[in-house]
Residue, then its C-alpha position, 0 to 999 in steps of 0.5 A: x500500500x505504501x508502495x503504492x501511495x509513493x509511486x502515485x506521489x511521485x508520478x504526480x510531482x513528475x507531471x507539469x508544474x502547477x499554477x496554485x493560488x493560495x488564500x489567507x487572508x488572516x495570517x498572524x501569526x496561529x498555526x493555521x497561518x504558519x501552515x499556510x507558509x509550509x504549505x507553499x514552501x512543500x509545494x514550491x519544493x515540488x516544482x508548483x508555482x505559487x502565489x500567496x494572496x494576503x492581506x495588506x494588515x497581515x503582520x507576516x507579510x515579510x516573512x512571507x516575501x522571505x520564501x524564495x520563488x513565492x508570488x506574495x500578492x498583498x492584497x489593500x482591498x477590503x476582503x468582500x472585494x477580493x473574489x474580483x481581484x483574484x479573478x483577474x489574477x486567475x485569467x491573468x496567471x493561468x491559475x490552476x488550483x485555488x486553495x483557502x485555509x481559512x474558514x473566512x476564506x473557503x467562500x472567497x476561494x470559490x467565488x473567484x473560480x465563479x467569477x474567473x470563468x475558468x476550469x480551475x480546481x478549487x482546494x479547503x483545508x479544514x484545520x479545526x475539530x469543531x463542528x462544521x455548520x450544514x451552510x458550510x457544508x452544502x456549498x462547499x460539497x458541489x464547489x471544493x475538495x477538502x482537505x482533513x488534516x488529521x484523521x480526527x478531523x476527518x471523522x468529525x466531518x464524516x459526522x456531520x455529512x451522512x450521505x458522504x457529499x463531502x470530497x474528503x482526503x486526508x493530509x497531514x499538516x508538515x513541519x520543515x525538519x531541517x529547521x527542527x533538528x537536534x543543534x546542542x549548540x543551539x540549546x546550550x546558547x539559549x539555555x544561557x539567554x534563559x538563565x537555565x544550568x545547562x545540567x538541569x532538567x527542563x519540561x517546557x509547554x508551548x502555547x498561547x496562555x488564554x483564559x480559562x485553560x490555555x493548552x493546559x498551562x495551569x494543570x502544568x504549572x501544578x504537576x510541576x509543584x509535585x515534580x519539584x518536591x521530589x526532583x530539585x533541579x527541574x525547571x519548567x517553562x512557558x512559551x506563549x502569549x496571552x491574556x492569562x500570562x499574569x494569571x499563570x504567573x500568579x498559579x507559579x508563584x503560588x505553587x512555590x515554583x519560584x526561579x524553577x518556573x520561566x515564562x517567554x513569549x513567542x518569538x522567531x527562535x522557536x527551533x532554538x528554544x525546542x532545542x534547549x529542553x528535554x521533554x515538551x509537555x502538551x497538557x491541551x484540555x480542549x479541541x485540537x485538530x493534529x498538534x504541530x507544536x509536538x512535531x516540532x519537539x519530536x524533530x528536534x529529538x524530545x519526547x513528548x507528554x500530551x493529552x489523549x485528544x482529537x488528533x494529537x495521538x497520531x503524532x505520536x507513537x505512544x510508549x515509543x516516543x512519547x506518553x499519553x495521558x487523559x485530559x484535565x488529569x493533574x496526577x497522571x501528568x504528574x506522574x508522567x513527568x516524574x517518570x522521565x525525570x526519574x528515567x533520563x536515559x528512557x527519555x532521550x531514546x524515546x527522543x531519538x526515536x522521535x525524530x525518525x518518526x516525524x522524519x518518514x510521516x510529516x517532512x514538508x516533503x511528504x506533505x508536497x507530495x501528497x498535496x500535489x497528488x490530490x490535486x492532480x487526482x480531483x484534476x483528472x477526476x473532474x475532466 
C-alpha cells in the first residue's frame, strides 16, 4: 500500500508544474497561518508555482516575501472585494488550483473560480475539530475538495455529512525538519539567554496562555509543584502569549515554583528554544485538530507528554516516543513527568526515536507530495 501511495506521489510531482493560488487572508501569526507558509514552501519544493494572496494588515507579510520563488500578492482591498481581484489574477496567471485555509476564506476561494470563468480546481483545508455548520457544508460539497488534516478531523466531518457529499482526503499538516533538528549548540546558547544550568532538567509547554485553560498551562504549572518536591533541579517553562500570562504567573508563584518556573513569549527562535529542553509537555484540555507544536519537539529529538485528544495521538507513537495521558488529569501528568525525570536515559531514546518518526510521516516533503497528488487526482477526476 505504501508502495503504492509513493509511486502515485511521485508520478504526480513528475507531471507539469502547477499554477496554485493560495488564500489567507488572516495570517498572524496561529498555526493555521504558519501552515499556510509550509504549505507553499512543500509545494514550491515540488516544482508548483505559487502565489500567496494576503492581506495588506497581515503582520507576516515579510516573512512571507522571505520564501524564495513565492508570488506574495498583498492584497489593500477590503476582503468582500477580493473574489474580483483574484479573478483577474486567475485569467491573468493561468491559475490552476485555488486553495483557502481559512474558514473566512473557503467562500472567497470559490467565488473567484465563479467569477474567473475558468476550469480551475478549487482546494479547503479544514484545520479545526469543531463542528462544521450544514451552510458550510452544502456549498462547499458541489464547489471544493477538502482537505482533513488529521484523521480526527476527518471523522468529525464524516459526522456531520451522512450521505458522504463531502470530497474528503486526508493530509497531514508538515513541519520543515531541517529547521527542527537536534543543534546542542543551539540549546546550550539559549539555555544561557534563559538563565537555565545547562545540567538541569527542563519540561517546557508551548502555547498561547488564554483564559480559562490555555493548552493546559495551569494543570502544568501544578504537576510541576509535585515534580519539584521530589526532583530539585527541574525547571519548567512557558512559551506563549496571552491574556492569562499574569494569571499563570500568579498559579507559579503560588505553587512555590519560584526561579524553577520561566515564562517567554513567542518569538522567531522557536527551533532554538525546542532545542534547549528535554521533554515538551502538551497538557491541551480542549479541541485540537493534529498538534504541530509536538512535531516540532519530536524533530528536534524530545519526547513528548500530551493529552489523549482529537488528533494529537497520531503524532505520536505512544510508549515509543512519547506518553499519553487523559485530559484535565493533574496526577497522571504528574506522574508522567516524574517518570522521565526519574528515567533520563528512557527519555532521550524515546527522543531519538522521535525524530525518525516525524522524519518518514510529516517532512514538508511528504506533505508536497501528497498535496500535489490530490490535486492532480480531483484534476483528472473532474475532466
Amino acid at each position: 500500500m505504501k508502495t503504492a501511495v509513493a509511486a502515485e506521489c511521485t508520478s504526480a510531482s513528475a507531471r507539469s508544474p502547477l499554477r496554485v493560488l493560495i488564500v489567507n487572508s488572516v495570517l498572524t501569526g496561529g498555526g493555521v497561518d504558519s501552515q499556510t507558509l509550509s504549505q507553499c514552501q512543500a509545494l514550491l519544493a515540488e516544482g508548483a508555482r505559487v502565489t500567496l494572496a494576503i492581506s495588506s494588515r497581515s503582520p507576516w507579510i515579510a516573512r512571507a516575501q522571505a520564501i524564495a520563488e513565492l508570488d506574495v500578492q498583498v492584497m489593500k482591498a477590503p476582503r468582500w472585494r477580493w473574489p474580483l481581484h483574484l479573478a483577474g489574477l486567475i485569467r491573468r496567471t493561468g491559475v490552476q488550483v485555488v486553495h483557502a485555509h481559512h474558514g473566512r476564506d473557503y467562500w472567497v476561494a470559490i467565488m473567484a473560480h465563479w467569477l474567473s470563468l475558468r476550469p480551475v480546481l478549487v482546494v479547503v483545508t479544514r484545520h479545526l475539530m469543531t463542528t462544521m455548520k450544514p451552510k458550510t457544508r452544502r456549498y462547499l460539497a458541489p464547489n471544493a475538495r477538502v482537505i482533513a488534516v488529521s484523521d480526527a478531523v476527518e471523522a468529525s466531518l464524516r459526522a456531520v455529512d451522512p450521505t458522504g457529499s463531502l470530497r474528503l482526503r486526508r493530509v497531514y499538516c508538515g513541519i520543515d525538519t531541517d529547521h527542527f533538528a537536534p543543534d546542542v549548540s543551539a540549546g546550550a546558547a539559549m539555555r544561557a539567554k534563559l538563565g537555565i544550568p545547562l545540567d538541569a532538567w527542563v519540561f517546557a509547554v508551548v502555547g498561547a496562555i488564554h483564559a480559562p485553560d490555555g493548552k493546559g498551562q495551569f494543570d502544568f504549572v501544578r504537576a510541576a509543584k509535585r515534580v519539584l518536591s521530589r526532583h530539585s533541579d527541574v525547571y519548567f517553562v512557558c512559551a506563549g502569549s496571552g491574556e492569562a500570562v499574569p494569571a499563570l504567573r500568579a498559579e507559579a508563584l503560588a505553587q512555590g515554583l519560584g526561579e524553577h518556573f520561566l515564562h517567554r513569549p513567542f518569538g522567531g527562535d522557536m527551533a532554538a528554544l525546542m532545542q534547549s529542553i528535554d521533554v515538551l509537555v502538551h497538557p491541551a484540555v480542549s479541541s485540537e485538530a493534529l498538534g504541530l507544536v509536538i512535531l516540532e519537539a519530536l524533530s528536534c529529538g524530545k519526547p513528548v507528554i500530551a493529552s489523549r485528544l482529537d488528533g494529537i495521538p497520531e503524532t505520536m507513537r505512544e510508549g515509543v516516543n512519547g506518553l499519553l495521558i487523559p485530559p484535565r488529569d493533574v496526577d497522571q501528568l504528574a506522574q508522567a513527568m516524574m517518570r522521565l525525570a526519574s528515567d533520563r536515559a528512557l527519555a532521550r531514546q524515546m527522543g531519538a526515536q522521535g525524530r525518525d518518526w516525524v522524519v518518514s510521516q510529516f517532512s514538508l516533503t511528504t506533505v508536497g507530495r501528497q498535496t500535489l497528488a490530490l490535486y492532480h487526482d480531483a484534476m483528472a477526476g473532474r475532466a
